[in-house]
C-alpha positions in Angstrom: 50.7 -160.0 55.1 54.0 -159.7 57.0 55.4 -162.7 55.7 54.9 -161.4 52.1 56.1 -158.1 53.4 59.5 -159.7 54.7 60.0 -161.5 51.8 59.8 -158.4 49.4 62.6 -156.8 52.0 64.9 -159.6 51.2 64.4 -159.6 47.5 64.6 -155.8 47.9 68.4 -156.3 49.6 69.0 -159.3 46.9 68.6 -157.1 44.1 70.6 -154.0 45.8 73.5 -156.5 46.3 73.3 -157.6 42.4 73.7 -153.9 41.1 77.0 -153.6 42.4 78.0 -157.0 41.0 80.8 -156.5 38.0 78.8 -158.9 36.5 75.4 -157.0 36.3 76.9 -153.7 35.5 78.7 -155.4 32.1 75.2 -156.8 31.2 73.2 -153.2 30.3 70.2 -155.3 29.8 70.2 -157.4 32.8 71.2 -154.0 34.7 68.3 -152.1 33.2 66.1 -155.2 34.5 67.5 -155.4 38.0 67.3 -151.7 38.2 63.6 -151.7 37.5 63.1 -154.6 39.6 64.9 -153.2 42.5 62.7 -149.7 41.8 59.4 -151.2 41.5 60.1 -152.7 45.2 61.3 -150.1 46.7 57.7 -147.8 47.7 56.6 -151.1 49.8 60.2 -151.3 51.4 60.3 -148.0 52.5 56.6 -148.0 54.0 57.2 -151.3 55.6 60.1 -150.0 56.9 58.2 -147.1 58.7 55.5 -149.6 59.7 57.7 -151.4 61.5 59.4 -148.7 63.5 55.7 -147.5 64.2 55.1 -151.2 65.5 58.4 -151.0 67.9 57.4 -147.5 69.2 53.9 -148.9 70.4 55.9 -151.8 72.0 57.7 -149.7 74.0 54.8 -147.2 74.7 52.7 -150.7 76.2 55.7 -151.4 78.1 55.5 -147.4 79.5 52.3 -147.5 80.5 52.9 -150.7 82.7 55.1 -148.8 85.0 54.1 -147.4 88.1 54.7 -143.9 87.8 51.7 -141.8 86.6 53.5 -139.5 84.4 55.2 -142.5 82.3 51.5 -143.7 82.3 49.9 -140.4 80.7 53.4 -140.1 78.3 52.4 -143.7 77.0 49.1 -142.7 76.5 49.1 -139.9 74.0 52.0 -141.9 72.2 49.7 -144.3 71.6 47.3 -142.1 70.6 49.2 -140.6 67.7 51.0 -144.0 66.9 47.9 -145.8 66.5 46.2 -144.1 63.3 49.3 -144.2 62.1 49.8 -148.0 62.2 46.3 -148.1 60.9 47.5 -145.9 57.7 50.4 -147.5 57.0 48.4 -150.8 56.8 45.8 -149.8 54.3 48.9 -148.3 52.4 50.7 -151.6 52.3 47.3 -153.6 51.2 46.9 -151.5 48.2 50.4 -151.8 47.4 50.7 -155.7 47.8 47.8 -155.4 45.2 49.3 -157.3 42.1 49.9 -154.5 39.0 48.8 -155.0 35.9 52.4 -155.5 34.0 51.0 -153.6 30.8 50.8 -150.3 33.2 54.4 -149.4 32.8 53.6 -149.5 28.9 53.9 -147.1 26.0 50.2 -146.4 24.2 48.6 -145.0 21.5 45.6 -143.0 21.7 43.5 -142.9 19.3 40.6 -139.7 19.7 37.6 -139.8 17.1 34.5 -137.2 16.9 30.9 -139.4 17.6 27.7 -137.6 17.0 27.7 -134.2 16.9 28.8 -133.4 13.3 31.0 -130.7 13.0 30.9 -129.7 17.3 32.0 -133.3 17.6 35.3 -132.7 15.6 35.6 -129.3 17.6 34.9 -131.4 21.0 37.8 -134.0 19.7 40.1 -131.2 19.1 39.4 -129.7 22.5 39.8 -133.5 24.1 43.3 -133.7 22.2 44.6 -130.6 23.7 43.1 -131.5 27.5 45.6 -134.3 27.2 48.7 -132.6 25.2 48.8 -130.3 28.5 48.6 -133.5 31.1 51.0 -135.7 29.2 53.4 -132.1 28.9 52.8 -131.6 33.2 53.8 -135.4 33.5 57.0 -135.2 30.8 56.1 -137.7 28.4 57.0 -137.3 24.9 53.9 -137.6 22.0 54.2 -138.5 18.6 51.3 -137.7 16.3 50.3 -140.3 13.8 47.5 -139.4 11.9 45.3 -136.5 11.8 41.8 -135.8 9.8 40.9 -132.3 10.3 37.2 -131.0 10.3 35.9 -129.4 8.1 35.5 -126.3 10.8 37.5 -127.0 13.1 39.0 -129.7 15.3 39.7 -133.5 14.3 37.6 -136.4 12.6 40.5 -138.4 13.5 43.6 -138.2 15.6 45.9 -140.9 16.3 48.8 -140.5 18.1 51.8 -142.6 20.4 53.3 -141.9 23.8 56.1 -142.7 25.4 57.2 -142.4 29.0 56.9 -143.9 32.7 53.7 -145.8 33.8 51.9 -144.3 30.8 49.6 -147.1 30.2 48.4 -147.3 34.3 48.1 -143.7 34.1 45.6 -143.5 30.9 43.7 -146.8 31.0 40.4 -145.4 32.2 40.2 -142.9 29.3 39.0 -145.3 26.5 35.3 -144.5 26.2 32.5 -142.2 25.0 32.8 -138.5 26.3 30.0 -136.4 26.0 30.3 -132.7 26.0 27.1 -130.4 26.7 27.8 -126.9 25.5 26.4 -124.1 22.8 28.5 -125.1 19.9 30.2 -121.9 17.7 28.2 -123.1 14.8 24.7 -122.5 17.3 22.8 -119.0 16.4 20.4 -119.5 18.8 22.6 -120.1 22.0 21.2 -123.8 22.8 22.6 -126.0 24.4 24.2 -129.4 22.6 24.9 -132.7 23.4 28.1 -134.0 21.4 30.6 -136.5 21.5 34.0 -138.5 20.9 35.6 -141.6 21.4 39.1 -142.1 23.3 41.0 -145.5 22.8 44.2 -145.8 24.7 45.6 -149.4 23.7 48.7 -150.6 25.7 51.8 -150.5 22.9 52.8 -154.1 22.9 56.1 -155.3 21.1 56.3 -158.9 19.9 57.9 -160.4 22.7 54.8 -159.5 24.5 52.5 -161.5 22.2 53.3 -165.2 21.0 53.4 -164.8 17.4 55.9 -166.5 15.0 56.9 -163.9 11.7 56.9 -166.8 9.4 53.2 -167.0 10.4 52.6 -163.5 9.5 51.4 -162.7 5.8 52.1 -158.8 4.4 49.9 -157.1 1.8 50.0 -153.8 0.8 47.2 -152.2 -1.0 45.8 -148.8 -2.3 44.1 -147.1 0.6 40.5 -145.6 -0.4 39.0 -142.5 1.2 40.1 -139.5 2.1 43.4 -138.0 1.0 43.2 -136.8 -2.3 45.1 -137.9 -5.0 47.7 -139.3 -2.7 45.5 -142.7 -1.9 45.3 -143.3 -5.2 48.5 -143.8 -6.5 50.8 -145.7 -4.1 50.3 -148.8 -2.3 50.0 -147.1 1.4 47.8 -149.3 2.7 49.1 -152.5 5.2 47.3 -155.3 6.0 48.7 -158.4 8.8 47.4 -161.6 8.5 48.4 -163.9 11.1 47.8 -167.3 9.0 47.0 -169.7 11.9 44.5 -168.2 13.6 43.1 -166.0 10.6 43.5 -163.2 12.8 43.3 -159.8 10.6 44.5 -156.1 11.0 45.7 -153.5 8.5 45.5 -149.8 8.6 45.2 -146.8 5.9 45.2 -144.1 8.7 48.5 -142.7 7.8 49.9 -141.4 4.4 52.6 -143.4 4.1 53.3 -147.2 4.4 55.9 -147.4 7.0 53.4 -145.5 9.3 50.5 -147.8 7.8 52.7 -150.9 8.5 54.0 -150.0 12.5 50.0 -149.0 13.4 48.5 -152.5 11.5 51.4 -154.4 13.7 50.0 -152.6 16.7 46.6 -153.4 16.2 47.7 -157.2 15.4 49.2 -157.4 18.5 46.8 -156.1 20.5 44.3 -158.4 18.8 46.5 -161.3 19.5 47.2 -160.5 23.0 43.3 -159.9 23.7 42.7 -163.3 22.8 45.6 -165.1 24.8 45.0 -162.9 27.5 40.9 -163.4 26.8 42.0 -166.9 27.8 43.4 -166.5 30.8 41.1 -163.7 32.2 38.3 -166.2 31.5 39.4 -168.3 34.5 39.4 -165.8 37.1 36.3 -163.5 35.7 34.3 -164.7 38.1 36.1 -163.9 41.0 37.3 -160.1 39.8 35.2 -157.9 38.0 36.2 -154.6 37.8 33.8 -151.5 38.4 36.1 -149.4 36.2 34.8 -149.3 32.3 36.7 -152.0 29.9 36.9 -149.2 26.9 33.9 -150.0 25.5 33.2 -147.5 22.9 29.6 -147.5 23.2 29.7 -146.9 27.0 29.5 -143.0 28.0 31.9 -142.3 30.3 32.6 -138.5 31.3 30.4 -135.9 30.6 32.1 -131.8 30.3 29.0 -129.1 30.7 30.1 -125.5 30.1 27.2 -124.0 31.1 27.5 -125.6 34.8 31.6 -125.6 34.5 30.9 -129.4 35.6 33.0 -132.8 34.8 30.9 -135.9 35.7 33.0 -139.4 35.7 29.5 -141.5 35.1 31.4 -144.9 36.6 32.4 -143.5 39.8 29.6 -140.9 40.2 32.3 -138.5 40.4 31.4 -134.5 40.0 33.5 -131.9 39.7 32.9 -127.9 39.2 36.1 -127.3 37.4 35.9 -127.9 33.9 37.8 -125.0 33.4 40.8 -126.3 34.8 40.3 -130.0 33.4 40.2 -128.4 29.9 43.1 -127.1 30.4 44.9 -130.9 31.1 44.4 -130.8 34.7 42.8 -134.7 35.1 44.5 -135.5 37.8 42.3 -135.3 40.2 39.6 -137.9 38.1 43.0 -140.4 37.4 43.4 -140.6 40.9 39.6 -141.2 41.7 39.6 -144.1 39.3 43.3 -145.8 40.5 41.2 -145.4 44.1 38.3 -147.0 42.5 39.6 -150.2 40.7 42.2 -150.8 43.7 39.4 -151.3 46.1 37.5 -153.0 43.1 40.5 -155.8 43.5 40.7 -155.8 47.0 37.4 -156.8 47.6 37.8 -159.1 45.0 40.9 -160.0 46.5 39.3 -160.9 49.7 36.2 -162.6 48.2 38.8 -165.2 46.5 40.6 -165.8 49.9 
């Protein structure tokens, strides 16, 4: 470990010394790319840094408490005591940061929030979902953009779909694509029981095409008349976008949004993220058997989180975690059930770190 810590120290002072080269600075890109470089290495840096110092002060405390004189002795010995637990810190903090990132965490997304079954408390539940995240992504300063909405009929969303933009996004939201479940009485309920309801959450990882390995000459466009509803709208322009990427048959096209430059940036999404599934399918499929994260893959079908009012409770079903503050997590306050998961899938990989070792 301290061999890859020292060499992340010198590519830490490499890159330091390239920002203040003329060169760099001309180049805005290559300075935006140094820049984030130089960021993303400084966390470890600066706890190695302090690791180290805490490895010099127990040198010298050993070297006290060899002396002859009692009170150097009993000085030596509480130092140690308090540097000890923190050497022991400050190496579980550099293990989970030497833990490789996923390089689609720093990524834009787009969420896309659906009522399940439930009927009309579904959409309501959606709706409620939508706004649990509006305030978190508000809190954390990122900017939303709402794509498409489908109201229900008494409230709340059929279907919302909507991008975000800002820093880590992606690594922040990745464990939210799943079934939620909410227990409550619904308004539409006359007889105060209790319901179960729920909606879907996708947060895909915005991907731009030099992330994926398609050629445009390989892509075919066709626009169509989008069906559903919409009212008259659908009918009478061609709003509808479909991608077909010709060599590998590969399909996506969207109808979500009313118009076709929407239609045509969401179907490019979804193409991308289909193509970069399968290349990145292929690669995953040589290292599946060594890492196989406890944290849900987005499956739709899976039930992830369940919110019941009546016991103001929040239970994450893949981390058995329970919280009595559902008042609070409605109110975009999910930090706490982020963090649990980040915990979760870091010691997920290094254990599956270790078993590859």
């Amino acid at each position: 470990m301290l061999d890859k810590l020292e060499a992340i120290q010198e590519r830490f002072y490499y890159l330091e010394e390239r920002l203040s080269d003329p060169s760099i600075i001309s180049d805005q890109k290559l300075y935006a790319k140094t820049n984030k470089d130089y960021s993303n290495l400084k966390e470890v840096v600066d706890v190695y840094t302090a690791y180290k110092e805490v490895l010099g002060n127990i040198e010298t405390a050993k070297e006290m408490q060899a002396e002859d004189d009692p009170d150097m002795k009993e000085m030596a010995k509480e130092e140690l005591n308090e540097l000890n637990p923190k050497k022991t810190a400050l190496e579980e903090q550099l293990k989970i940061l030497l833990i490789p990132k996923d390089p689609e965490d720093e990524k834009d997304v787009i969420v896309e929030i659906r009522s399940g079954t439930g009927g009309d408390e579904a959409a309501i539940f959606a709706g409620d979902l939508y706004k649990m995240y509006s305030r978190f992504f508000d809190k954390q300063g990122w900017k939303t953009e709402v794509l498409n909405i489908t109201e229900g009929t008494v409230g709340g969303y059929s279907k919302l779909v909507l991008e975000v933009s800002g820093n880590n996004v992606y690594g922040r939201l990745k464990f939210e694509s799943g079934a939620h479940r909410v227990q409550r009485v619904p308004k539409t309920e006359s007889q105060g029981r209790v319901h179960t309801s729920a909606a879907t959450v996708v947060v895909m990882p915005k991907l731009e095409m030099e992330d994926v390995n398609i050629n445009k000459a390989d892509l075919r466009t066709d626009t169509f008349r989008a069906s559903g509803a919409g009212g008259q709208h659908v009918n009478k322009t061609e709003s509808g976008v479909r991608f077909t990427h010709i060599p590998t048959g590969i399909v996506a096209e969207s109808t979500d949004a009313r118009s076709q430059t929407q239609n045509r940036e969401i179907a490019i999404q979804r193409l991308y993220q289909k193509m970069h599934d399968v290349q990145r399918d292929a690669h995953n499929s040589k290292v599946a058997a060594a890492r196989k994260s406890l944290i849900g893959s987005g499956d739709r079908s899976g039930k992830i989180r369940t919110y019941n009012y009546p016991q103001n409770r929040v239970t994450d079903h893949r981390i058995n975690l329970t919280l009595y503050s559902l008042d609070k997590i409605v109110e975009g306050a999910i930090e706490e059930i982020l963090e649990a998961l980040q915990v979760a899938e870091n010691a997920e990989k290094m254990k599956a770190g270790t078993e590859v070792e």
